[in-house]
Each structure stands twice: as C-alpha cells, then as structure tokens.
Steps between C-alpha positions, in 0.01 A plus 500: 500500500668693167782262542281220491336584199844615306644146621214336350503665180843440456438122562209478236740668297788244529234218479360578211827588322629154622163324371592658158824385471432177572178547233810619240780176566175297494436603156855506381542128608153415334638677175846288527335200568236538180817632270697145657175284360478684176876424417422144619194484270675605232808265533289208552335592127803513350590143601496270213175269551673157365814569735447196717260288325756251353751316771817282307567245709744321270847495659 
C-alpha cells in the first residue's frame, strides 16, 4: 500500500511539472508571436502611403 501511495505522488509530481512546462513554451511562443506582430505593425507604418497609388504604363 506505501508503494502505492509513493508511486502516486511521484506521478502527480511529474504531471504537474510537465503541465507547467508546457504552461512556460506556451507563453514563450505567445510572447514571440506578439513581438513578430509588433515588428510587423511597425514596418507596415513606416511604408510610404502614396507607394503604389500611381502605375506608368507608358512604354
């Protein structure tokens, strides 16, 4: 019965150190991902806002 018990303690143990691991990545992806938009954001601003507005078509 004491074996039980230690083998199910040490399985809560690993499951909840496994649930926050994947909690951790989970937020270090989110992080990436919201730093990747940011840097798009802010090249997207710095586009001129005429670039594209006037096509020559005269060969």
């Amino acid at each position: 019965m004491d074996m039980a018990i230690a083998a199910l303690s040490v399985d809560m143990s690993m499951a909840k150190t496994q649930q926050e691991l994947g909690i951790t990545v989970l937020k270090m992806a989110m992080e990436s991902d919201a730093s990747a938009v940011e840097e798009t954001l802010q090249a997207i601003e710095s586009l001129d806002p005429a670039l594209g507005n006037n096509l020559d078509v005269t060969a």
